[in-house]
Backbone of each chain as nested JSON, in Angstrom:
{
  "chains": [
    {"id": "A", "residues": [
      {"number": 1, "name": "UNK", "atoms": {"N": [117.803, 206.755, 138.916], "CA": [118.657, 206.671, 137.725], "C": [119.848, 205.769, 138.014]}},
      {"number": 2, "name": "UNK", "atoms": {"N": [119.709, 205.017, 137.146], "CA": [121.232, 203.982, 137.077], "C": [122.37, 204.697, 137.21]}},
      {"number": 3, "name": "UNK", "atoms": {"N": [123.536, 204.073, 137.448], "CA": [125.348, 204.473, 137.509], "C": [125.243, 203.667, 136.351]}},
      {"number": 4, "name": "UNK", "atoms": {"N": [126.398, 204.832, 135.736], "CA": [127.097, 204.253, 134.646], "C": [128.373, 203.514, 134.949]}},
      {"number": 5, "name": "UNK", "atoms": {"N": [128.822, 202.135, 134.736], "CA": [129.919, 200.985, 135.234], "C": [130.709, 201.022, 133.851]}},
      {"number": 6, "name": "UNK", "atoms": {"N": [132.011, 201.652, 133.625], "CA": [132.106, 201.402, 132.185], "C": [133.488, 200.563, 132.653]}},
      {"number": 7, "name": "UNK", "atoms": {"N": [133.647, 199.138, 131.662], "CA": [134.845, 198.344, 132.201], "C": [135.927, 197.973, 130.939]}},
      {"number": 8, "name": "UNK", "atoms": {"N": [136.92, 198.334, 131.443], "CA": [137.808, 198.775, 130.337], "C": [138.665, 197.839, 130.271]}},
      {"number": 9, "name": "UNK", "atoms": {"N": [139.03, 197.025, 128.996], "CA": [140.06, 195.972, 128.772], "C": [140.663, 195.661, 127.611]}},
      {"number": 10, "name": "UNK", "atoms": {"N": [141.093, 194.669, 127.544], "CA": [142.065, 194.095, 126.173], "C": [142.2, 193.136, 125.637]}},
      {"number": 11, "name": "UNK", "atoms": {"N": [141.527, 192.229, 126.194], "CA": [141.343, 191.119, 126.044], "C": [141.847, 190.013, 126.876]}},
      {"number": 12, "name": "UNK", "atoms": {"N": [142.843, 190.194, 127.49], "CA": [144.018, 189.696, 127.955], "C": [143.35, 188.565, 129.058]}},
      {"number": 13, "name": "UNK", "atoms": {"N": [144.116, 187.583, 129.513], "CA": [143.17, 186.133, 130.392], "C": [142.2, 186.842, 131.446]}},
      {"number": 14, "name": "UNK", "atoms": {"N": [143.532, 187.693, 132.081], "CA": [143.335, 188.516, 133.729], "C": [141.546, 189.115, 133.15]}},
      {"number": 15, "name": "UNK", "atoms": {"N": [141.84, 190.002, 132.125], "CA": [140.836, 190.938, 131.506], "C": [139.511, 190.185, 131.68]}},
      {"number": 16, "name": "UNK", "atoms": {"N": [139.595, 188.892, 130.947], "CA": [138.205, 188.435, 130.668], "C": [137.625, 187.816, 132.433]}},
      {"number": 17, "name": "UNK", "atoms": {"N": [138.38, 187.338, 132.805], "CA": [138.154, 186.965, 133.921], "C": [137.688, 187.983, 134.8]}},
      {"number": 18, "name": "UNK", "atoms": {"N": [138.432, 188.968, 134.743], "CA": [137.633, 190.126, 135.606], "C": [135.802, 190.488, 135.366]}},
      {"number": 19, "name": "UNK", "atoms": {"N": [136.448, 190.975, 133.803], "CA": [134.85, 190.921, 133.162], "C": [134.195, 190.302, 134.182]}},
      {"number": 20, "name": "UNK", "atoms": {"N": [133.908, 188.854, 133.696], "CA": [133.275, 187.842, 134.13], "C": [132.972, 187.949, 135.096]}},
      {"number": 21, "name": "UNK", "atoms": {"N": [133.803, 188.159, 136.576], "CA": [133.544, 187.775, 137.722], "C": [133.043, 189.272, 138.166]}},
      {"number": 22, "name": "UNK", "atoms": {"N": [133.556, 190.367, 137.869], "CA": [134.037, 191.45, 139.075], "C": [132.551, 192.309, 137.814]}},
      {"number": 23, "name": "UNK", "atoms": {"N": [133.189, 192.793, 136.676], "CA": [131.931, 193.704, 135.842], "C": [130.349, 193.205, 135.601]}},
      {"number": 24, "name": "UNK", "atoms": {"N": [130.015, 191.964, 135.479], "CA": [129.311, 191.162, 135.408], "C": [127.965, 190.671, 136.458]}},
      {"number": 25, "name": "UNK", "atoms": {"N": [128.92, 191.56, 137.77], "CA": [128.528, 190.813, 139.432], "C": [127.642, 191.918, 139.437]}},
      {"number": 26, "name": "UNK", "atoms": {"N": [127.717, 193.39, 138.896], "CA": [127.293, 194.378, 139.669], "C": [125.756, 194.774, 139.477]}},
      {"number": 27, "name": "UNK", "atoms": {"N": [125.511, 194.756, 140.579], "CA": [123.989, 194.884, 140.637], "C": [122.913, 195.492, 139.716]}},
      {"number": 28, "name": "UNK", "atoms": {"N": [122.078, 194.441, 138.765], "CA": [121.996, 195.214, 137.574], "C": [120.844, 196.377, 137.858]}},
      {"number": 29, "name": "UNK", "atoms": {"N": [120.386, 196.338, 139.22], "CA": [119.082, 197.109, 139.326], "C": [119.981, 198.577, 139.643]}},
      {"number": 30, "name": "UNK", "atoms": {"N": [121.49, 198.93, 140.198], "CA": [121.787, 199.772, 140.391], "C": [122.678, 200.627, 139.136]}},
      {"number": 31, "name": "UNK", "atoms": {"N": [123.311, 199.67, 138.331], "CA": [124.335, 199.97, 137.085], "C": [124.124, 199.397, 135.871]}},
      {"number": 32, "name": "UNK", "atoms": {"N": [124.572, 200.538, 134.735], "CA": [124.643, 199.965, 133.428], "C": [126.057, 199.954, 133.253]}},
      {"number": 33, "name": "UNK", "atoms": {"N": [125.612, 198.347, 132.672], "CA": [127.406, 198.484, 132.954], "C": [127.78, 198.349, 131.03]}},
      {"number": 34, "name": "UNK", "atoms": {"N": [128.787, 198.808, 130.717], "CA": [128.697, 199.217, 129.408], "C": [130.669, 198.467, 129.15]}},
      {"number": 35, "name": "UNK", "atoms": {"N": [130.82, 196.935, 128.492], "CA": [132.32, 196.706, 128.403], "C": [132.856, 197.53, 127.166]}},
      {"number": 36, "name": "UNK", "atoms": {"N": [134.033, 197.972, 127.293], "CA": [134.775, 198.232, 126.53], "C": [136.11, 197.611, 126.12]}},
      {"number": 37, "name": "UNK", "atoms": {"N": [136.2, 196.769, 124.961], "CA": [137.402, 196.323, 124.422], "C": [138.424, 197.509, 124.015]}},
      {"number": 38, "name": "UNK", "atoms": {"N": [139.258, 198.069, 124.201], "CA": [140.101, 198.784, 123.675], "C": [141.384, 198.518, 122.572]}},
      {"number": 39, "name": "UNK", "atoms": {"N": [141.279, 197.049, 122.391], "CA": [142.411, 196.714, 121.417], "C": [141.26, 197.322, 120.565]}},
      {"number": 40, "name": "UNK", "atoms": {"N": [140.093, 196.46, 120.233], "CA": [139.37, 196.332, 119.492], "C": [138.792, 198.181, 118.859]}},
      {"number": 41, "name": "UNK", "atoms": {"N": [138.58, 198.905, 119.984], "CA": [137.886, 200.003, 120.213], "C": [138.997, 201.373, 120.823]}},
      {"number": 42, "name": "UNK", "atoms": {"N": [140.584, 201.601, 119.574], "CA": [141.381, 202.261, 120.253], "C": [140.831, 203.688, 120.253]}},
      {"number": 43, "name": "UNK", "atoms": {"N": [139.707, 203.805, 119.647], "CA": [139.525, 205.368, 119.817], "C": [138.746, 206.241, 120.729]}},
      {"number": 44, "name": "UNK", "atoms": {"N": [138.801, 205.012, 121.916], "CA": [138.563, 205.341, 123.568], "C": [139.218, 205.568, 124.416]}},
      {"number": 45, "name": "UNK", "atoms": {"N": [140.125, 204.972, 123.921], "CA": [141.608, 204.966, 124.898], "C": [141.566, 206.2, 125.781]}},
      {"number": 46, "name": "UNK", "atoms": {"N": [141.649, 207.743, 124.999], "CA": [141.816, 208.648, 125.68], "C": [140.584, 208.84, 126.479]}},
      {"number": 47, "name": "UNK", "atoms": {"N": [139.287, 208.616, 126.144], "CA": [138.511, 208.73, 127.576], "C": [138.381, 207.768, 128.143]}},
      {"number": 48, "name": "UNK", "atoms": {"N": [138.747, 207.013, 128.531], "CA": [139.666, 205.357, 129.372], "C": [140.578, 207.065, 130.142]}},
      {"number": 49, "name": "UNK", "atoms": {"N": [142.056, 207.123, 129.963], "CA": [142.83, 208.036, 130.39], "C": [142.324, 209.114, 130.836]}},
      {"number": 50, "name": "UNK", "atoms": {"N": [141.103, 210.094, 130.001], "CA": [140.649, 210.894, 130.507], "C": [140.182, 210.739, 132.191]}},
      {"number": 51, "name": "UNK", "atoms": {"N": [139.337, 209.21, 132.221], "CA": [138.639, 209.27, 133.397], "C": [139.7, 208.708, 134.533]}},
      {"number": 52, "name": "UNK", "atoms": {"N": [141.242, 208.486, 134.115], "CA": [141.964, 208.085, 135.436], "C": [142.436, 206.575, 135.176]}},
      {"number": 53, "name": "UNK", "atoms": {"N": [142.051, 205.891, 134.075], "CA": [142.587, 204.448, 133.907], "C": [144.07, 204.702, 133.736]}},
      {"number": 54, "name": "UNK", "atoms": {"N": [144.701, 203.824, 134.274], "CA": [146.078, 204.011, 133.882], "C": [146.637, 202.48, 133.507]}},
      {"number": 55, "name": "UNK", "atoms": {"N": [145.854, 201.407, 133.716], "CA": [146.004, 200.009, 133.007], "C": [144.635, 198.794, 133.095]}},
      {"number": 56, "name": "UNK", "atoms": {"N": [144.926, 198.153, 132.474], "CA": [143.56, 197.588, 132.138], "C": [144.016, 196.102, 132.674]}},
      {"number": 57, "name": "UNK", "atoms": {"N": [142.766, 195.125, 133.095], "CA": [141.098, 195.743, 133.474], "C": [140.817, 196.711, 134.328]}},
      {"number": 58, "name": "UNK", "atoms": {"N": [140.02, 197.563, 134.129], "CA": [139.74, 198.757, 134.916], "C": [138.132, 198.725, 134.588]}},
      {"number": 59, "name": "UNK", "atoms": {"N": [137.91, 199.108, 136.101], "CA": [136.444, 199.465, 135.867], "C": [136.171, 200.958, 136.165]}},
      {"number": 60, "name": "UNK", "atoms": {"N": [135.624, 201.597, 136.286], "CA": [135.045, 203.068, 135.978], "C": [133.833, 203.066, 136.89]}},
      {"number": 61, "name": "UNK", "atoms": {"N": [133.587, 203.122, 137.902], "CA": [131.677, 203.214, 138.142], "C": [131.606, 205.01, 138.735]}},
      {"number": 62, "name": "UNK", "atoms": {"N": [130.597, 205.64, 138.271], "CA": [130.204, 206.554, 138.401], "C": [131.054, 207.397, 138.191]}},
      {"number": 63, "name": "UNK", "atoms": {"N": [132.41, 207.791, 136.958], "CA": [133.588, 208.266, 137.521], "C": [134.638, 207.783, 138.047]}},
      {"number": 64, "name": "UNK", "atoms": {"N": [134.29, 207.244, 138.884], "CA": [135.73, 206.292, 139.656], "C": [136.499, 205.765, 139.3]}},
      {"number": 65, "name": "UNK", "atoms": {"N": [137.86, 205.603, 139.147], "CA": [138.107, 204.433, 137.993], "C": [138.963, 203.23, 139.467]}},
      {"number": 66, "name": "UNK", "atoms": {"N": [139.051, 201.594, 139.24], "CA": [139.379, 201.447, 140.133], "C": [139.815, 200.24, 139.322]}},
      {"number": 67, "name": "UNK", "atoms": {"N": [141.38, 199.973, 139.336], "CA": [142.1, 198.591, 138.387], "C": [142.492, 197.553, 139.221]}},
      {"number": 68, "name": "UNK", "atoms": {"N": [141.511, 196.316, 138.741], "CA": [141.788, 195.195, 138.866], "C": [142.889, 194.459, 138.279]}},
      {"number": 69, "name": "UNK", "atoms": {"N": [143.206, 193.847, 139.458], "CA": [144.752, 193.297, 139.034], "C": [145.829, 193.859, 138.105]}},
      {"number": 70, "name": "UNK", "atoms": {"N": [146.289, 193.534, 137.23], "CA": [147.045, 193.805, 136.311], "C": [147.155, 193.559, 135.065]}},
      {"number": 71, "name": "UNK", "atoms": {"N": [146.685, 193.624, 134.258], "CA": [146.876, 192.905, 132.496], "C": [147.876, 194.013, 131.618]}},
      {"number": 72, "name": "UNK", "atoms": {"N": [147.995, 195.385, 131.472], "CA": [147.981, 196.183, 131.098], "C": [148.344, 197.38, 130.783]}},
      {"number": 73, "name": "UNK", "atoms": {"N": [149.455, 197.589, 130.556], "CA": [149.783, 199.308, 130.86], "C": [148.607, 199.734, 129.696]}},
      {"number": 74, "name": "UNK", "atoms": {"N": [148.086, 201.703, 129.934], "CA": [147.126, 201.694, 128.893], "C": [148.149, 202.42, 128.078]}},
      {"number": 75, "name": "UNK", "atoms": {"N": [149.182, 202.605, 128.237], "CA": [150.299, 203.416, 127.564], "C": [150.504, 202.269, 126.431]}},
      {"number": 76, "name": "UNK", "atoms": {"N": [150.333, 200.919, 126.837], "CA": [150.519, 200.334, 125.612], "C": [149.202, 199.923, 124.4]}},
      {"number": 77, "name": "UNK", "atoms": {"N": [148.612, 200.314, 124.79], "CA": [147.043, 200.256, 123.863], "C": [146.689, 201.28, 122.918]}},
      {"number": 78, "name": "UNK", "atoms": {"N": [147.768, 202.378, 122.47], "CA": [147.865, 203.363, 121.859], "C": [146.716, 204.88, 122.347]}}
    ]},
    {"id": "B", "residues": [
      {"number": 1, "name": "UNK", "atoms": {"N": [121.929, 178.416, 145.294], "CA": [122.762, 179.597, 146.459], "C": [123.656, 180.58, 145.731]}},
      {"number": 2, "name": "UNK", "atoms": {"N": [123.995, 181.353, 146.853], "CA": [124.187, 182.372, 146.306], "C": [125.826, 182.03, 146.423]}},
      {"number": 3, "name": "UNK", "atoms": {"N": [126.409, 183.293, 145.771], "CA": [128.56, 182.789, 146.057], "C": [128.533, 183.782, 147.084]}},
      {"number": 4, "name": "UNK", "atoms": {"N": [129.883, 183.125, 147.617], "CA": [130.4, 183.787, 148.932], "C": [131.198, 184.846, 147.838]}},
      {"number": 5, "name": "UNK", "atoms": {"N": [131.543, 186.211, 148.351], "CA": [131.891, 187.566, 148.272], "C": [132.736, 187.733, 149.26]}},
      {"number": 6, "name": "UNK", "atoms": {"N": [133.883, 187.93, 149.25], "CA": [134.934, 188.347, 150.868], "C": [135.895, 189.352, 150.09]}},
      {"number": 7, "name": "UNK", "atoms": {"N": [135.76, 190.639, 150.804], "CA": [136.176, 191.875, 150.337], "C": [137.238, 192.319, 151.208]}},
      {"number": 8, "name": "UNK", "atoms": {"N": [138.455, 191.926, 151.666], "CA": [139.783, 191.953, 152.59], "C": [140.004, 193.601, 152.166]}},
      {"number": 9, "name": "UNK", "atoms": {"N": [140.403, 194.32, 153.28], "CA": [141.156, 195.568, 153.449], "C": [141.464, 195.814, 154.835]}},
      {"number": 10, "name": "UNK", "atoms": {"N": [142.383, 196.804, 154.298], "CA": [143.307, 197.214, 156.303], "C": [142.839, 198.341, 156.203]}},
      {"number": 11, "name": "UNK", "atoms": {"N": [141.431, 199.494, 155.818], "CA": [141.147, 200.683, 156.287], "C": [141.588, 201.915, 155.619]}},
      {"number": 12, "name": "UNK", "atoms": {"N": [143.12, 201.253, 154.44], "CA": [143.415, 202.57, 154.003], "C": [141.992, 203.367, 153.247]}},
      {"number": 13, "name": "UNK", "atoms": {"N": [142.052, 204.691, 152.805], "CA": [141.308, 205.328, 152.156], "C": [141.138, 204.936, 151.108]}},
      {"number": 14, "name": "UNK", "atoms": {"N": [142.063, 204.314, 150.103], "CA": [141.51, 203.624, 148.825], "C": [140.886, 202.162, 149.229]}},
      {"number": 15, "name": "UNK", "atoms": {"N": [140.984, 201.531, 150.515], "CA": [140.375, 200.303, 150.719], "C": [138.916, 201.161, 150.691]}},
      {"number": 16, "name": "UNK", "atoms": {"N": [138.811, 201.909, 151.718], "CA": [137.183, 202.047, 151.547], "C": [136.453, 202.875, 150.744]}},
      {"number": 17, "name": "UNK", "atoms": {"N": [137.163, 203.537, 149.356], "CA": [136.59, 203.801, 148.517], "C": [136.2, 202.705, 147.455]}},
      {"number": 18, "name": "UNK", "atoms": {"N": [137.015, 201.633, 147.927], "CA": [136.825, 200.138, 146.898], "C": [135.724, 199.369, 147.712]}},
      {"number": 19, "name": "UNK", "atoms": {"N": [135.194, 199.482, 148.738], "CA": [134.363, 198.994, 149.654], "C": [133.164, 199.441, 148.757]}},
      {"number": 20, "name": "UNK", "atoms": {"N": [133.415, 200.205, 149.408], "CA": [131.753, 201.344, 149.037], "C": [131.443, 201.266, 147.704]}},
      {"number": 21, "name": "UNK", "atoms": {"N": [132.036, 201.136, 146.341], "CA": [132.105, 201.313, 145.256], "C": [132.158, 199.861, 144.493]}},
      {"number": 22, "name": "UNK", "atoms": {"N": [132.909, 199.088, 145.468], "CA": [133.034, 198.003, 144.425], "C": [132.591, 196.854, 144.902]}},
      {"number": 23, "name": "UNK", "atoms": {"N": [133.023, 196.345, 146.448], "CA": [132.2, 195.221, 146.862], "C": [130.867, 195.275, 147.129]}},
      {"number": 24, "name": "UNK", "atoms": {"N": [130.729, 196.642, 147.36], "CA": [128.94, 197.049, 147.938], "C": [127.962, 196.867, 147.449]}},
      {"number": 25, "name": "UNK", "atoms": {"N": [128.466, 197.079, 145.563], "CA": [127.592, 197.036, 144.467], "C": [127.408, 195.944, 144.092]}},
      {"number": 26, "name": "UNK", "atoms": {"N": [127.737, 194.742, 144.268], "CA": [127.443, 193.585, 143.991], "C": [125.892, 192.881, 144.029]}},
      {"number": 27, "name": "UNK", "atoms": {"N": [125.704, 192.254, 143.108], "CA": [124.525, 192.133, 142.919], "C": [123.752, 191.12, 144.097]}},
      {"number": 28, "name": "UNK", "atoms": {"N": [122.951, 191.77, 144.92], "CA": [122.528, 191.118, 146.387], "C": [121.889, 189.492, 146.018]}},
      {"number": 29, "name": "UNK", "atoms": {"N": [121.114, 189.532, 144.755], "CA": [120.844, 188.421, 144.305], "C": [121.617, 187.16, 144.148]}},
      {"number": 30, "name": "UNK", "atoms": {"N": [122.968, 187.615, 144.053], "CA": [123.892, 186.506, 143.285], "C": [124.69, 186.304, 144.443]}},
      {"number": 31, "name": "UNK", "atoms": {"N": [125.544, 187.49, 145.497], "CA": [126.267, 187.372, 146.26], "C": [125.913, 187.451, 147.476]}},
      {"number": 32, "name": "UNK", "atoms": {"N": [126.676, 186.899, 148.664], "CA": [126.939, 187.413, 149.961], "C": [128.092, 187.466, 150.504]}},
      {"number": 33, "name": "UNK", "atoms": {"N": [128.043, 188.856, 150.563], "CA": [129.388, 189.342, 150.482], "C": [129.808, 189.959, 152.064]}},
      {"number": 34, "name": "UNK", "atoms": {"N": [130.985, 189.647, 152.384], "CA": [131.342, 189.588, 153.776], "C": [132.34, 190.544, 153.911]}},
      {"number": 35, "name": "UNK", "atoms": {"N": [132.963, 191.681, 154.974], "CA": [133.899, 192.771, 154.776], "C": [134.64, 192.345, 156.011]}},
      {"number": 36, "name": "UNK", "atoms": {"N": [136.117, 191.99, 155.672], "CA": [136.687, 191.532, 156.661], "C": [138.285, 192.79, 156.797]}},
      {"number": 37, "name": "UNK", "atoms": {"N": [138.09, 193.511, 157.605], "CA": [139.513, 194.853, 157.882], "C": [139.951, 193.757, 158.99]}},
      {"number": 38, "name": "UNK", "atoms": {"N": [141.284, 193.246, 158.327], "CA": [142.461, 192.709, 158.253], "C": [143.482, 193.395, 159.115]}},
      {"number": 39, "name": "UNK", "atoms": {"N": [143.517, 194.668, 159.093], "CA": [144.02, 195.033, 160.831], "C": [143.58, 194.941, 162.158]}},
      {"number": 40, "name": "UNK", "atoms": {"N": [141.879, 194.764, 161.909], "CA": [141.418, 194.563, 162.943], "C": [141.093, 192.765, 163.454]}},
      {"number": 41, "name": "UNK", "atoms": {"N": [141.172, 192.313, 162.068], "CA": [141.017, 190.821, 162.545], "C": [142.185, 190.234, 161.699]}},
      {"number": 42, "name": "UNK", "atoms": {"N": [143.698, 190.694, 162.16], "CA": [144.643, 189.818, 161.606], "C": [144.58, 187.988, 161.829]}},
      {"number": 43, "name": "UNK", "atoms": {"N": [144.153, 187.802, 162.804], "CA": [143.817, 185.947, 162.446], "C": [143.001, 185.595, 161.437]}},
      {"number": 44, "name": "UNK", "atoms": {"N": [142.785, 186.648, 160.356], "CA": [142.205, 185.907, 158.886], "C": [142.902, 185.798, 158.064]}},
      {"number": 45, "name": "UNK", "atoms": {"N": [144.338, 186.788, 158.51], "CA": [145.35, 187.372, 157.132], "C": [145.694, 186.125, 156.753]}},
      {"number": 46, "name": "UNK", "atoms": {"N": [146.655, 184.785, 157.346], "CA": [146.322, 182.792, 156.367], "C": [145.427, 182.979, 155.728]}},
      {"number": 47, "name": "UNK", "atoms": {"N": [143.709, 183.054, 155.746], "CA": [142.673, 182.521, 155.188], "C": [142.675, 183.487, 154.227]}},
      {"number": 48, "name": "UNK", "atoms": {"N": [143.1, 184.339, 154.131], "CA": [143.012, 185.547, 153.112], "C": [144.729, 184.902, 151.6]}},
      {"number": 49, "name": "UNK", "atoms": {"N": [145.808, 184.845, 152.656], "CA": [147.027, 184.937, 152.022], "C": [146.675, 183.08, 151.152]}},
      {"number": 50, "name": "UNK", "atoms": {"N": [145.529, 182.348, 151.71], "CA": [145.537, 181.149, 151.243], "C": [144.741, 181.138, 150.061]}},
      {"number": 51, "name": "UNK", "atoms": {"N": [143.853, 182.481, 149.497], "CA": [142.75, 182.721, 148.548], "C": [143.604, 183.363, 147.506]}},
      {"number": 52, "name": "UNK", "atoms": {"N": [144.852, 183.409, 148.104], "CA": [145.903, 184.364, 146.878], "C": [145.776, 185.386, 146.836]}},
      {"number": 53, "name": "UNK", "atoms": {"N": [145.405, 185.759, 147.97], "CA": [145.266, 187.713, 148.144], "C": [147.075, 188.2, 148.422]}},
      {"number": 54, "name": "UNK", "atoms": {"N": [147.399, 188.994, 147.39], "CA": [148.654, 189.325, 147.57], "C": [148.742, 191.074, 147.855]}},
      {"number": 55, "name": "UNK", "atoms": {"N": [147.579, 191.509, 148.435], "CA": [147.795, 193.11, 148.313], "C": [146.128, 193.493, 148.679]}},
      {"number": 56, "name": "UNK", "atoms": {"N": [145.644, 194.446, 149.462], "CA": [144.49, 194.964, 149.927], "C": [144.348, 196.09, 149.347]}},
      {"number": 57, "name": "UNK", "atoms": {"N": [143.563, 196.541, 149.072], "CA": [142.123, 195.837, 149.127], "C": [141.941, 194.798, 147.703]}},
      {"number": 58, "name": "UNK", "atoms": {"N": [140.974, 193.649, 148.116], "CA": [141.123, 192.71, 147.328], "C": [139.98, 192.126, 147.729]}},
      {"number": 59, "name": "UNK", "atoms": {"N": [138.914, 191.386, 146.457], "CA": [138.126, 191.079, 146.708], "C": [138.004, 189.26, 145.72]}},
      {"number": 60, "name": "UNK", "atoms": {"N": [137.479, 188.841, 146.586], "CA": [137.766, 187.147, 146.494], "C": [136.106, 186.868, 146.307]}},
      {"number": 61, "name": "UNK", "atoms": {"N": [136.058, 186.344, 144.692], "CA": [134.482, 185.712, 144.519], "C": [134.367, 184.629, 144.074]}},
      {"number": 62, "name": "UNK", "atoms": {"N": [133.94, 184.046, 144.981], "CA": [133.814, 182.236, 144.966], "C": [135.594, 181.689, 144.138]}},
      {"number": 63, "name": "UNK", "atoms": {"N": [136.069, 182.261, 145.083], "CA": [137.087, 181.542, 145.165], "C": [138.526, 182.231, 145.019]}},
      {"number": 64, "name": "UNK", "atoms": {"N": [138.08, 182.964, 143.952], "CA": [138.971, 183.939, 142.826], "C": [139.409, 185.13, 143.443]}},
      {"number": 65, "name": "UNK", "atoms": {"N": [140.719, 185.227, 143.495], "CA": [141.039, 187.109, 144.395], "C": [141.27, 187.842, 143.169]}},
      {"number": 66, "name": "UNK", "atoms": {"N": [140.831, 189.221, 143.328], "CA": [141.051, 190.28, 142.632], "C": [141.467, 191.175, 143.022]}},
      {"number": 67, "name": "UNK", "atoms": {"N": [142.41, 191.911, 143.138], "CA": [142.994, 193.315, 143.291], "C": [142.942, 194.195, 142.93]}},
      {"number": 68, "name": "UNK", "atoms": {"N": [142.172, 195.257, 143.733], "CA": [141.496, 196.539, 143.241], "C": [142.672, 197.327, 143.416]}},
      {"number": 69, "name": "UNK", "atoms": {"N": [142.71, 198.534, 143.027], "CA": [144.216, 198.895, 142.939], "C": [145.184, 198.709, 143.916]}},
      {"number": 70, "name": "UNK", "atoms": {"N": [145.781, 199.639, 144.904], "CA": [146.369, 199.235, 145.271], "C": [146.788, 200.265, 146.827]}},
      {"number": 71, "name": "UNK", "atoms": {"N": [146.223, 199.304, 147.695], "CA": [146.233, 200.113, 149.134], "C": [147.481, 199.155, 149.939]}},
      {"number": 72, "name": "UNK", "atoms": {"N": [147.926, 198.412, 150.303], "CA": [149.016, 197.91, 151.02], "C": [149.441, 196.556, 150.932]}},
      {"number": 73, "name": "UNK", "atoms": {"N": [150.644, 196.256, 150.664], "CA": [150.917, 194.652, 150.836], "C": [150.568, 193.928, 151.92]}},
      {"number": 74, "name": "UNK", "atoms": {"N": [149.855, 192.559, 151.333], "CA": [149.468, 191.69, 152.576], "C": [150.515, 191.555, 153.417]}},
      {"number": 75, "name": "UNK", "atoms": {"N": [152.288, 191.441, 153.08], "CA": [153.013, 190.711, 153.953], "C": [153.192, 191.839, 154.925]}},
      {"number": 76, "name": "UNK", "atoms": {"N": [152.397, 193.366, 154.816], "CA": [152.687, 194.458, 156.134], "C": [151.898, 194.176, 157.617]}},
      {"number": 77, "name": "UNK", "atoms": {"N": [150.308, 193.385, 157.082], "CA": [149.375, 192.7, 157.883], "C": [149.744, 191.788, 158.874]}},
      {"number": 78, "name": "UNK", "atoms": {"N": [151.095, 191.254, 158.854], "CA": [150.762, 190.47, 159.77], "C": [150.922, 189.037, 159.423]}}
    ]}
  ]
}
């Protein structure tokens, strides 16, 4: 059974670039990786927060949450 | 060919939960990805501080550094 990769952002330069390079990379035979826009999609936010994001880009794999660079407080994404 | 992958950390516990989780998963097809602990081989910390790694654990793909959250400033390395 696949890991679920869920990657959480805003659009922001840092954001897409992460996407791109870092959510994008991960091995598709091991993860589904599932993006989430949150400007776009605010009524995730709290399970974004639920699972430990505290700014975006953030990726999520299996649970984990683990933030790339910086784009983001999620305090500001409502 | 495939891109070079270089995944810099000094050992803290969030470096190697970002190891295991985030450089590991990389898709074997696309990357080769190299794990370099930066306390143990400080004569990389230049080749690292020259990829724009400003903080470990941090992972650099084909070219690009990313900063997984946040385990120690490069300038403590050395």
């Amino acid at each position: 059974m696949k890991t679920t990769a869920t990657f959480y952002h805003a659009g922001c330069p840092v954001c897409v670039e992460a996407e791109q390079s870092v959510a994008l990379s991960l091995d598709p035979a091991r993860f589904d990786v599932e993006i989430v826009h949150l400007g776009d999609q605010a009524g995730r936010v709290g399970e974004a927060k639920a699972a430990g994001v505290k700014s975006v880009p953030a990726l999520v794999l299996g649970g984990v949450p683990f933030h790339i660079n910086f784009g983001a407080a999620i305090e500001a994404l409502g």
